[in-house]
Legacy VTK file of the C-alpha trace (Angstrom):
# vtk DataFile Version 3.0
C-alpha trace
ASCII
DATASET POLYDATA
POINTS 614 float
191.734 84.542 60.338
190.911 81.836 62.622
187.541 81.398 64.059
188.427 79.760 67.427
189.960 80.584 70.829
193.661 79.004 71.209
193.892 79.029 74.690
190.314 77.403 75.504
189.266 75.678 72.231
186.047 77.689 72.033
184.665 79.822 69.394
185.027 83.305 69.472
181.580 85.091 70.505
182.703 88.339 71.937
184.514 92.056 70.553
186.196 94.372 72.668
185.931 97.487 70.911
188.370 99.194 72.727
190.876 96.687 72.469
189.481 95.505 69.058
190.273 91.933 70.017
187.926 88.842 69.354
187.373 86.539 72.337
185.744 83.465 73.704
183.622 83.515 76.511
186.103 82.535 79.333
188.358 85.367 77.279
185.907 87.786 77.730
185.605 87.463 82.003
189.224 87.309 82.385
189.956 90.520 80.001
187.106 92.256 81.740
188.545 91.552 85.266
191.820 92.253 84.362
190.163 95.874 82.788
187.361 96.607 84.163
186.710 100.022 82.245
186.424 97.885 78.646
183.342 96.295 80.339
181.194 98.691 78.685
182.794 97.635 75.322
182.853 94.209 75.182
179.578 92.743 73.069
178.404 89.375 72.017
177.859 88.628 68.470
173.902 87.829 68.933
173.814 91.491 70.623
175.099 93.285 67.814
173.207 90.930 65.140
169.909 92.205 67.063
171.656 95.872 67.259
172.144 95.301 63.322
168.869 94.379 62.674
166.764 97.269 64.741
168.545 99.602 63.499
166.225 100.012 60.479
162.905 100.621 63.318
165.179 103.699 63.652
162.257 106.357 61.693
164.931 108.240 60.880
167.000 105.582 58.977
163.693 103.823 57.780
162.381 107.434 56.168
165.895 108.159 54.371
165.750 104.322 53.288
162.232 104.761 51.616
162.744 108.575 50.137
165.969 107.121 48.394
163.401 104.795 46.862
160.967 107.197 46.536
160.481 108.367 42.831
157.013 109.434 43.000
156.730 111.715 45.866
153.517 110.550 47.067
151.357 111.237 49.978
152.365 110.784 53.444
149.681 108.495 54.357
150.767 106.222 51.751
154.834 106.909 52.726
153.716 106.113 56.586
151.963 102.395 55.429
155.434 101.863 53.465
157.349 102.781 56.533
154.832 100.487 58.903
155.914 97.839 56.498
159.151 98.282 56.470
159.110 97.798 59.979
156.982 94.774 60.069
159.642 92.722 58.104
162.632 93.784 59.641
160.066 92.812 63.203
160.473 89.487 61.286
163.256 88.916 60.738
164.567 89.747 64.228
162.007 87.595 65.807
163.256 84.466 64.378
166.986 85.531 65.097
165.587 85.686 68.684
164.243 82.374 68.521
167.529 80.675 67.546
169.734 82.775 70.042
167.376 83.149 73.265
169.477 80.782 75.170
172.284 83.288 75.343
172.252 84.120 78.809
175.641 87.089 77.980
173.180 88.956 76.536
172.453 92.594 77.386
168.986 93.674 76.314
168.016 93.383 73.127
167.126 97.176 73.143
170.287 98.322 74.096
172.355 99.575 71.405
175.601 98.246 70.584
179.083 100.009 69.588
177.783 99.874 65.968
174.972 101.197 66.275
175.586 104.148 68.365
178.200 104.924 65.674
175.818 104.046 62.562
173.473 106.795 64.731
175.923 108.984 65.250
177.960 108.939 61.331
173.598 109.277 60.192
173.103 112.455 62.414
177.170 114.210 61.173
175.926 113.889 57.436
172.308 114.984 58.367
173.844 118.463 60.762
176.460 118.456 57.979
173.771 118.624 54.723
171.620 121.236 56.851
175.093 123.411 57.805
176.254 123.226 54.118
172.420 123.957 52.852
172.218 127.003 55.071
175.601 128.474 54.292
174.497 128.089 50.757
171.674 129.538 51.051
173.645 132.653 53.037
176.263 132.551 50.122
173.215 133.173 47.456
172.116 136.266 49.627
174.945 137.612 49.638
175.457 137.317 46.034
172.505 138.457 45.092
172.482 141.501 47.384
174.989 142.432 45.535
174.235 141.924 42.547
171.312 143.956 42.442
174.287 146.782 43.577
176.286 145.690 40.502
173.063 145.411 37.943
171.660 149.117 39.688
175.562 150.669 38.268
175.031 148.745 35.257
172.122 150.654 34.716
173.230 154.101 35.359
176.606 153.399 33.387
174.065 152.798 30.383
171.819 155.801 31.296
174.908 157.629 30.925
176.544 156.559 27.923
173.019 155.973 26.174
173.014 159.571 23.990
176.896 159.432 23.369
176.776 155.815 21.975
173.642 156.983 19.720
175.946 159.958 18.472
178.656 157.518 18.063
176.948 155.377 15.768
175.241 158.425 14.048
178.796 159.905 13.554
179.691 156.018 12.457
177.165 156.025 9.747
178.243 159.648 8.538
181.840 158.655 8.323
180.531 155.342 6.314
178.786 157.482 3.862
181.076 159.823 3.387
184.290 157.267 2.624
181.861 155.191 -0.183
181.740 158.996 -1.330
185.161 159.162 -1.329
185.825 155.842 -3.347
183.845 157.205 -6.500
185.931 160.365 -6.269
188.932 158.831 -6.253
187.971 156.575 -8.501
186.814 159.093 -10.782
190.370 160.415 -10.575
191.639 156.951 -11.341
189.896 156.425 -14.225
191.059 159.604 -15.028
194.312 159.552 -14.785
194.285 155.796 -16.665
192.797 157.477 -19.693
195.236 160.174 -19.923
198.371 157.269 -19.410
196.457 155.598 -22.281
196.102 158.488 -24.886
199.746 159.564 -24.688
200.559 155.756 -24.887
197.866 155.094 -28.100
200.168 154.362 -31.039
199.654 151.177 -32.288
195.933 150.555 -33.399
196.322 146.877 -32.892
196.546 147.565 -29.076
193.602 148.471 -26.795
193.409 151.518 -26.181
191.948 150.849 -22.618
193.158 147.781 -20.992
190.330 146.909 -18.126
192.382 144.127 -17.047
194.971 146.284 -15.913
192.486 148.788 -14.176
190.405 146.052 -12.582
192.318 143.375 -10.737
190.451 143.304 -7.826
186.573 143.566 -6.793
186.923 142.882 -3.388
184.168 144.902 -1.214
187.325 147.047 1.062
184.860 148.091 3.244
185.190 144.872 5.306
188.724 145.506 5.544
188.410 148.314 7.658
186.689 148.916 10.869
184.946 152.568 11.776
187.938 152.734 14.840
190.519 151.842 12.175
189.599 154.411 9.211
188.855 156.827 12.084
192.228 156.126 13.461
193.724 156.585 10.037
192.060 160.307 9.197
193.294 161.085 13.003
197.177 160.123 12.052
196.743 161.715 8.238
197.983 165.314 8.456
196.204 165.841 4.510
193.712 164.179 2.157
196.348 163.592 0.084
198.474 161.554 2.847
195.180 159.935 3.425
194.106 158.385 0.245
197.770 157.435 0.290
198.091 155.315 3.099
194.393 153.564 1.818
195.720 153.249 -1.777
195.645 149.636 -1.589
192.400 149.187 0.657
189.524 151.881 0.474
191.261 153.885 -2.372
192.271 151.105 -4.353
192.821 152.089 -8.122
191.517 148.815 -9.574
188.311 149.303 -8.246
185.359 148.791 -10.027
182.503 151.073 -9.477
180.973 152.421 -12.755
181.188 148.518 -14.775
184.305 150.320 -16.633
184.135 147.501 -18.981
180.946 148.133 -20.607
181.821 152.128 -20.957
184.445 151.273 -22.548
182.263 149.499 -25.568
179.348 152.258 -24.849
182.018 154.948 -25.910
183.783 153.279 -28.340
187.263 153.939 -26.612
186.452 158.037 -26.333
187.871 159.148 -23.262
186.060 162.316 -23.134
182.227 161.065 -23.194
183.413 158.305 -20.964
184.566 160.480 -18.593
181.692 162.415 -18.638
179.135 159.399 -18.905
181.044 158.476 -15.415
180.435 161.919 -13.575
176.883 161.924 -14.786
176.645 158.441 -13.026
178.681 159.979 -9.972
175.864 162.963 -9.866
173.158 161.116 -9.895
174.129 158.611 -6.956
175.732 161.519 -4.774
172.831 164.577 -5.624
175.696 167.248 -5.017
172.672 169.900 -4.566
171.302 168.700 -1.441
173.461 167.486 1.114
176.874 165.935 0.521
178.448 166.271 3.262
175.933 167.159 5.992
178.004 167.469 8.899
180.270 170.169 7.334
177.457 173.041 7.977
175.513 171.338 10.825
175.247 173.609 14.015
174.103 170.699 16.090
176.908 168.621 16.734
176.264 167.195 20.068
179.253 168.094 22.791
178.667 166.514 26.304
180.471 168.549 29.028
181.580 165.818 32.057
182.380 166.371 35.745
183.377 163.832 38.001
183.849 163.651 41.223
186.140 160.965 43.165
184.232 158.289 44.679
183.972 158.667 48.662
184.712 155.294 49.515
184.301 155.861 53.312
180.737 156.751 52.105
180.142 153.820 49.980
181.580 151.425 52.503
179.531 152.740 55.293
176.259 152.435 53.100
177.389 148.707 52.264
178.009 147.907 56.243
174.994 149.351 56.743
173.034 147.415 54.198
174.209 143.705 54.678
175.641 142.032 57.758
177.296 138.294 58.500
178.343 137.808 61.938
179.979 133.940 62.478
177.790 132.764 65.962
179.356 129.703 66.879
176.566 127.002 68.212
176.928 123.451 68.394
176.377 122.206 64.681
175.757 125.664 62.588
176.672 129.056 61.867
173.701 131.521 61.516
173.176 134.410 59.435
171.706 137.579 61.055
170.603 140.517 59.178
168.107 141.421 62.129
167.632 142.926 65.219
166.799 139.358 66.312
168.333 138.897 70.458
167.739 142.800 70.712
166.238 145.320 72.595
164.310 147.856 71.024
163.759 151.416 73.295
162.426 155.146 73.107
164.801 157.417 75.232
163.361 160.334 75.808
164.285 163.323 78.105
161.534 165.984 79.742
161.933 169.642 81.096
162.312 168.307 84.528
166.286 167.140 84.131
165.799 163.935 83.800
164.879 161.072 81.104
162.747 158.297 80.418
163.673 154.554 78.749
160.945 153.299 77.534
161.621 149.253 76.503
159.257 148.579 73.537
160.799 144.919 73.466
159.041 144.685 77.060
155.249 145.948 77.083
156.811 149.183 77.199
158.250 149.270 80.573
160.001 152.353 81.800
162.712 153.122 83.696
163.421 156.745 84.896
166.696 158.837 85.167
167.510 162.009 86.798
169.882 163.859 84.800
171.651 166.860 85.565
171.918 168.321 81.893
169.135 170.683 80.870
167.102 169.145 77.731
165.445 172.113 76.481
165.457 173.207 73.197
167.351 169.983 72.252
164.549 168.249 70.350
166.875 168.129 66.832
170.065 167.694 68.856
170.407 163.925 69.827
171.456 160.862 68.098
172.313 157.031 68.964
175.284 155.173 68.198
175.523 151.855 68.759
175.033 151.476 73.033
175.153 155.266 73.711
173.117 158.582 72.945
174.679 161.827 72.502
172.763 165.041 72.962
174.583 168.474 71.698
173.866 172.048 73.287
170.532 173.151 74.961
169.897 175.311 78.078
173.618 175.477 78.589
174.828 176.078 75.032
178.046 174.963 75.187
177.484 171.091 77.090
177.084 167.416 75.480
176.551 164.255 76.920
176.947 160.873 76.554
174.288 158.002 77.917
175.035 154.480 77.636
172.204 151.952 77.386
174.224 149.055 78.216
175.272 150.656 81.216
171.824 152.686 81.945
173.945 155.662 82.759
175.587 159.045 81.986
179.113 158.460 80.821
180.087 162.258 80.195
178.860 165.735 80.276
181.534 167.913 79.148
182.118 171.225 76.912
182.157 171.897 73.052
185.791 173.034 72.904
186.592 173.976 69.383
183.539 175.443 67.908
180.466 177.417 69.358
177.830 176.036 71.521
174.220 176.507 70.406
170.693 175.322 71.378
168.607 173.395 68.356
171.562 172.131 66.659
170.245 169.780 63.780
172.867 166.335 64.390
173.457 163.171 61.938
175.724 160.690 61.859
177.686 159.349 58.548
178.138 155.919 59.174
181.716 156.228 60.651
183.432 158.469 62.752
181.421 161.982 63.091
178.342 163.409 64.189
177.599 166.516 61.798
175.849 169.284 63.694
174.346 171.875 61.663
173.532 175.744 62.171
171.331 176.397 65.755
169.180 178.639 67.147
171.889 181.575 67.535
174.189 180.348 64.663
172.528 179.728 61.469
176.009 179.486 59.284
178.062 176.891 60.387
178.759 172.966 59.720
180.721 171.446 62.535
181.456 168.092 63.633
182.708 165.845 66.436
184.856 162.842 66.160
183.198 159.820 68.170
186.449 157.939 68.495
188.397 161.016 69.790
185.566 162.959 71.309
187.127 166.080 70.010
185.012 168.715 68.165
186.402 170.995 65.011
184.943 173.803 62.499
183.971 171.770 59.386
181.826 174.429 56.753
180.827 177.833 56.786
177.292 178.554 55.144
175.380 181.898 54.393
173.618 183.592 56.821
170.222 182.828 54.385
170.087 178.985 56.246
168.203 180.041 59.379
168.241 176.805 61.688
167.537 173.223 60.787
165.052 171.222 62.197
166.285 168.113 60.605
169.368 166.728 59.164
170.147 163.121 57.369
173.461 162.170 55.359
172.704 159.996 52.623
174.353 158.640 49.500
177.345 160.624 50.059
175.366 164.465 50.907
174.124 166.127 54.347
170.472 166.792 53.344
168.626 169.515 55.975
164.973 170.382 56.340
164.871 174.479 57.350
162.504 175.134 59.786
159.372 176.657 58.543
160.767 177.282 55.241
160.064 175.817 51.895
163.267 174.734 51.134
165.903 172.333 51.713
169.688 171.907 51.384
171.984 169.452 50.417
175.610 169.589 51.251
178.018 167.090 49.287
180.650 165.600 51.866
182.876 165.311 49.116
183.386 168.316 47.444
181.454 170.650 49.518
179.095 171.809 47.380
175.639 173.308 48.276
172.898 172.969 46.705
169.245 174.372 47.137
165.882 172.719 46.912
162.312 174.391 46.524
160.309 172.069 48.551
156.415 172.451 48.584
156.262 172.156 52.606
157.065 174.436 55.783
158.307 171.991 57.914
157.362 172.153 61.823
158.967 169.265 63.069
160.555 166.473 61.292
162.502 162.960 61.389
164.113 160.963 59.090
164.516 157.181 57.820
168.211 157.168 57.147
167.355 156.112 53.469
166.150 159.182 52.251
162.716 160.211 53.459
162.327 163.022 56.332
159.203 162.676 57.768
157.237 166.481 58.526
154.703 167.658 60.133
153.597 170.943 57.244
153.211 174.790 59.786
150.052 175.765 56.921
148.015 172.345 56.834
149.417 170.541 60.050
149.345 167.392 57.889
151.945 164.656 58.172
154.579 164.586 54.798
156.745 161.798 53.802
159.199 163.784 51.272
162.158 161.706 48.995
165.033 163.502 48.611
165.992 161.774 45.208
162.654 161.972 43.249
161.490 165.042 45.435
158.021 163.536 45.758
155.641 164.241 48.706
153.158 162.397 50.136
150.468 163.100 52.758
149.967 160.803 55.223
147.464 160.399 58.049
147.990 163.724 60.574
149.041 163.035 63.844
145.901 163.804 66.693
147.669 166.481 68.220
148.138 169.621 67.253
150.749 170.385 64.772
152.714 172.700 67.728
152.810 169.631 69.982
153.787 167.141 67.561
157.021 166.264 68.155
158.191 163.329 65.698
161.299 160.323 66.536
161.393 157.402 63.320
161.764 153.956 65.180
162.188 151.254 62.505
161.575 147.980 64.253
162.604 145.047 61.136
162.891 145.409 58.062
159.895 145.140 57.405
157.992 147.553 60.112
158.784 150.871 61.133
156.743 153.628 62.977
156.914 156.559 63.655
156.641 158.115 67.249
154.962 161.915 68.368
156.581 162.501 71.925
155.065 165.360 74.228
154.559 164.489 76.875
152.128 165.758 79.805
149.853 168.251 78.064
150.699 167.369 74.438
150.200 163.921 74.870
152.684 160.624 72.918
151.523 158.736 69.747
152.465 155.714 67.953
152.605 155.782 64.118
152.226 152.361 61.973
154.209 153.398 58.780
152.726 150.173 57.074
149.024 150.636 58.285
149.105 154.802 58.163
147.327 154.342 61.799
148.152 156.702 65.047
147.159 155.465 68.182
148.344 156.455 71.566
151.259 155.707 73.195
152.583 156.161 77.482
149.171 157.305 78.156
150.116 157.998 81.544
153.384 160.447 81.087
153.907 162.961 84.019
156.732 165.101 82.305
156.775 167.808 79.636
158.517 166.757 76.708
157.621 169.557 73.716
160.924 170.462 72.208
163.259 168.166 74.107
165.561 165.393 73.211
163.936 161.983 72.130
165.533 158.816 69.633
164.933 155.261 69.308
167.762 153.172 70.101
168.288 149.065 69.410
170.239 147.329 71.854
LINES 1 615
614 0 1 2 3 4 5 6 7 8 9 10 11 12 13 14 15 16 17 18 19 20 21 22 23 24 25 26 27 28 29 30 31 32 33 34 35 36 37 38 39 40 41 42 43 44 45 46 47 48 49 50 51 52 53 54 55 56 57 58 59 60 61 62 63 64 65 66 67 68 69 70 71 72 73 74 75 76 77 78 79 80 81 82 83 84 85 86 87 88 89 90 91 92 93 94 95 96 97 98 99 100 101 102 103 104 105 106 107 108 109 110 111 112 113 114 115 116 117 118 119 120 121 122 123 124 125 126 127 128 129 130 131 132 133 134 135 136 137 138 139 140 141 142 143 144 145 146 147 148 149 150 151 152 153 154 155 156 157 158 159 160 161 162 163 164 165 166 167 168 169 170 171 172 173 174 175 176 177 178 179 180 181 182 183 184 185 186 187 188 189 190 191 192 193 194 195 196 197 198 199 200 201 202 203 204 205 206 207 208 209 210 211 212 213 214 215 216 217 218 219 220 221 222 223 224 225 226 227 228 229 230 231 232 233 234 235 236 237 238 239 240 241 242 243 244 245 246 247 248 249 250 251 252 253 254 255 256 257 258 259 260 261 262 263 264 265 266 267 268 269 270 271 272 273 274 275 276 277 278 279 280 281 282 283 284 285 286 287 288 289 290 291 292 293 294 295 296 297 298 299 300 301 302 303 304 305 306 307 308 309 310 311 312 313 314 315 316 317 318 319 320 321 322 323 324 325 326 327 328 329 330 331 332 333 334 335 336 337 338 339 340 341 342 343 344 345 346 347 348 349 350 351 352 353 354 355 356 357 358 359 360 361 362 363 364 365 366 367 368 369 370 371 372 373 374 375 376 377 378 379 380 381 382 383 384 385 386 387 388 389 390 391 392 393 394 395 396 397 398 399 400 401 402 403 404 405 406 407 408 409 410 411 412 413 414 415 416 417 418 419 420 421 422 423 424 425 426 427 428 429 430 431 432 433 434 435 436 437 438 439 440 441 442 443 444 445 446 447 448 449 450 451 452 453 454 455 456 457 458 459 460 461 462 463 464 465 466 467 468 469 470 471 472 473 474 475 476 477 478 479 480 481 482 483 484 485 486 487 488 489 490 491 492 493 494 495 496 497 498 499 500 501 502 503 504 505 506 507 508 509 510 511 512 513 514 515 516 517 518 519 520 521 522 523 524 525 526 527 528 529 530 531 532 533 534 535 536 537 538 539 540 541 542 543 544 545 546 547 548 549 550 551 552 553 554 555 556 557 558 559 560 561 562 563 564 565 566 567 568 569 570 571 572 573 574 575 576 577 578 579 580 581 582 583 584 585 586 587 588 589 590 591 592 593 594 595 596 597 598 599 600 601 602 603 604 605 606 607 608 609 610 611 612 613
């Protein structure tokens, strides 16, 4: 490549990046008149020398520069003198490129970066948003994994919970069916033998020959027992219709004839050739290994044989896939360099929506120093205090002072959406609701109906007759579905019921509290304040444990308890009454009460409240 200008005998000085064209100096005014918009691109070679060189004052560059040297990972003090001197050097250096090129009037400010550099900067801060992306997806991919892999490891566990006694049995059966086959092999060796000595007698005629040949009864002392597995011989008796067929098909493996098991050899010079005390000498040995008067064959008389009777139920997948949405979520945001991972309620709104005795209802915005906003509502919320839920944006409320209504409130909207009719089964006040996860809201028994499970369709806002239950029920304060079943607290009755979704099937639980009022944490723990002690009761439904927690202030008849669970790690419970009764805030994680919309001017005992994130 040539290193002058033809046209003006000069040496080149000048790039046009755009054009990517070296030029002279009377090159460079001409192409820049003739295109004016490469201006901007056009540099001198001292300007990007001096762009070259302070590139390394960049900290950024100058920190990766010395941790890729770093081996020793020491102090920052010490890392900021080695960055200072870093500095200092490259200050050097360009200094006394300065000095040689200060006469070059072309120049744009030494400070100004060049076409390089701005592309060294921006290549440096790709890799650097690149690294961080790929390090956080990472870091997202591991949660995920690991999330479920404590799911995998937990049915792991209850796989070998379940198969733990059979597998024992198994092996005990293994070991039986081990004994019994070496007990086997001397009794049909016996018989061998046997059978050998009578072959031999008849055959006795010439006293030069043996009368017992061992080499032709042992040819083999190979342990058969490795030959076989337990599936294999057990296999084998399965497909044998007789013991005869048996020892048959094993004749040349468990049952071989030229086994050795009583050292035939040296009974044969014991008993000088007598069949008869041999033969005896040989069962005597078979008795004493095998003590035929205690217990041969144990199994034969043993009235403990261990059955297992199994029932399975099909999986509900719906279920399972509603528990797993529930559990993890990965929503793609799209920013300007990453894509975040939100298992919060992060950019949400957390509120109490509760109604009064006045027609009307109150949103109370917890996410905003508990403002309120009030609603009047034509929909009487009486006698609805079990009978709400919220979906998503909107909060439906079931039955009340007219029996037969529901509604629908949006919170994105801050408005009623529809108050309509229960066609299709029979309007009730105190209907106990939950939701599965999916489609329906389950609404269980009432004040008037105490034997029925309906449901309504959220997609299709139609309602239908779902279960019939005795008339023993009475009516629910408090209903949750989890891990597949409807569980419902009875009100002021010491028990509890759990329906299974799948196949329907009730069953009853003693409980050791009468509840009053209750809520519930969607993962298995109602929340109840006890009729005979007025205390507050956490209460598992899988290990059926109670615990007493601090009582609410008020009285037990006007506590009426909401579960608001704030993060995951934080969750409270709320006691709305209103005027008269008074509200209260619960700290789950502290088990502290304090009190909460001090200044409430409706009645609220036995009406319609829920927490709601939006």
């Amino acid at each position: 490549m040539t290193t002058n200008c033809a046209n003006h005998s000069k040496t080149f000085k000048y790039i046009c990046h755009k054009c990517n064209i070296l030029m002279c100096s009377v090159c460079t005014v001409d192409h820049c008149k003739k295109r004016s918009d490469h201006s901007n691109h056009c540099e001198h070679i001292n300007q990007i020398k001096q762009s070259l060189n302070n590139i390394f004052n960049n900290e950024i560059i100058i920190d990766s520069a010395i941790d890729n040297n770093d081996k020793d990972n020491s102090e920052p003090v010490k890392k900021k003198q080695r960055i200072n001197d870093y500095k200092n050097k490259n200050n050097n250096n360009n200094n006394n490129n300065n000095n040689n090129n200060n006469n070059n009037k072309n120049n744009k400010e030494e400070n100004e970066e060049t076409e390089l550099s701005q592309t060294i900067k921006s290549i440096w801060e790709s890799l650097k948003s690149s690294t961080s992306q790929y390090q956080s997806l990472t870091t997202t991919e591991n949660e995920i994994k690991q999330h479920f892999e404590q799911l995998h490891q937990y049915l792991i566990i209850e796989e070998h919970k379940l198969k733990k006694d059979i597998i024992n049995d198994k092996d005990t059966i293994i070991n039986q069916i081990d004994n019994n086959i070496n007990h086997f092999k001397y009794l049909v060796n016996i018989i061998n033998i046997n059978n050998k000595l009578n072959n031999n007698n008849s055959n006795s005629n010439n006293s030069d020959k043996k009368s017992y040949d061992s080499e032709s009864m042992i040819l083999d002392t190979t342990d058969t027992k490795d030959l076989y597995s337990p599936t294999t011989i057990i296999q084998s008796i399965i497909s044998s219709s007789t013991l005869e067929s048996f020892i048959s098909d094993n004749n040349q493996t468990l049952f071989n004839e030229h086994h050795d098991l009583f050292n035939i050899d040296e009974l044969i010079k014991q008993h000088n050739n007598d069949s008869s005390p041999l033969l005896l000498d040989i069962i005597h040995k078979y008795n004493n290994q095998f003590n035929k008067t205690s217990e041969i064959i144990n199994n034969n008389n043993n009235n403990n044989e261990s059955f297992y009777q199994l029932s399975i139920k099909q999986h509900d997948f719906n279920q399972l896939n509603s528990m797993i949405k529930q559990s993890i979520k990965l929503v793609k945001v799209t920013t300007r360099s990453s894509v975040l991972k939100t298992n919060s309620n992060d950019n949400k709104s957390s509120y109490i929506f509760t109604t009064h005795q006045s027609r009307g209802a109150t949103l109370i915005n917890l996410s905003n120093n508990n403002s309120i906003e009030e609603f009047d509502i034509y929909y009487g919320f009486c006698d609805t205090f079990q009978s709400i839920i919220a979906i998503g944006e909107y909060i439906y409320v079931f039955g009340g002072e007219k029996e037969n209504e529901w509604m629908k409130f949006s919170i994105k909207s801050k408005s009623v959406e529809h108050i309509g009719y229960m066609n299709g089964i029979d309007g009730d006040c105190y209907i106990s609701v939950c939701y599965d996860g999916q489609d329906h809201i389950y609404l269980v028994n009432g004040y008037k109906i105490k034997n029925r499970i309906d449901r309504f369709n959220i997609k299709t806002e139609k309602f239908e007759r779902y279960h019939g239950l005795s008339n023993e029920n009475g009516n629910q304060i408090s209903s949750m579905i989890f891990k597949g079943s409807l569980y419902s607290l009875l009100y002021e009755k010491e028990r509890l019921f759990q329906f299974d979704l799948t196949n329907r099937k009730i069953t009853y639980h003693q409980i050791d509290i009468r509840p009053y009022t209750a809520c519930h944490d969607n993962n298995g723990n109602f929340y109840t304040i006890n009729v005979d002690n007025s205390k507050l009761i956490k209460y598992n439904v899988e290990n059926k444990q109670s615990i007493a927690l601090k009582p609410v202030p008020a009285q037990y008849r006007d506590a009426f308890l909401i579960y608001h669970r704030e993060s995951s790690t934080s969750s409270f419970l709320y006691s709305i009454g209103g005027r008269g009764c008074n509200n209260y805030k619960y700290s789950i994680k502290d088990n502290q009460w304090e009190l909460f919309f001090e200044d409430d001017k409706f009645k609220r005992a036995w009406c319609a409240s829920t927490s709601i994130i939006f």
